[in-house]
C-alpha positions, 0 to 999 in steps of 0.5 A: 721655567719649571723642571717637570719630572714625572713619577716613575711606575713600579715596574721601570723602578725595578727594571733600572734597579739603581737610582741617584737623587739628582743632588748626589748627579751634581756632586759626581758631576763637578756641577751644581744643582742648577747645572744639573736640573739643566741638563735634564731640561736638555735631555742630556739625562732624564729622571723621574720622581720615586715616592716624590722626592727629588728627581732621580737618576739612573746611576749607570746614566753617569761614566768616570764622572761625566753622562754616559758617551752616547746617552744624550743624542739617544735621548734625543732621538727618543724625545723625537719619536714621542717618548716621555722621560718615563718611556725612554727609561723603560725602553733603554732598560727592557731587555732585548733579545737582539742586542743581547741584553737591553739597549742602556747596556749596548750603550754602556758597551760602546755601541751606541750608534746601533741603539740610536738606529733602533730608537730612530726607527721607533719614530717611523 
């Protein structure tokens, strides 16, 4: 089975800001390189290509040395509403005036039960 992982347009390139090559997520996760592409065929992370390289990661989608708690079911429940890896990155990083701030910093903050919420009802 390929890893398929889509190239990232400019403007989600620079709403994420930091970015990890999926080698460095493998080091900073205790796994190895296989492991590591797995969890993207898992979507327990997602990524994308920048200027063709490896995959990349967003480097606040890795806490104290594990994927950030709440990430994957959010994932999850954004796959399921049809979002591509590119898509899900962009949404949890545009801001949102409701939460405030933008729904990966709600995750980040703990609150992830209410972003999954609002990604389950991006599916309806």
């Amino acid at each position: 089975m390929t890893l398929t992982v889509a190239q990232i347009d400019v403007e989600t390139d620079r709403l994420v800001g930091e970015w990890l090559p999926l080698s460095k997520v493998a080091d900073r996760l205790g796994l190895s390189i296989g492991r590591a592409k797995q969890l993207l065929k898992d979507k327990k992370l997602v990524g994308a290509r920048r200027n063709g390289g490896e995959p990349n990661i967003p480097a606040v989608f890795l806490a104290d040395g594990d994927v950030l708690k709440g990430l994957p079911g959010t994932l999850t429940v954004l796959s399921d509403a049809g979002y591509t890896d590119v898509e899900a990155i962009r949404w949890l990083f545009t801001p949102d005036p409701s939460l405030p701030g933008s729904p990966i910093d709600a995750v980040v903050a703990g609150r992830h039960t209410e972003v999954k919420r609002r990604a389950q009802a991006l599916g309806f």
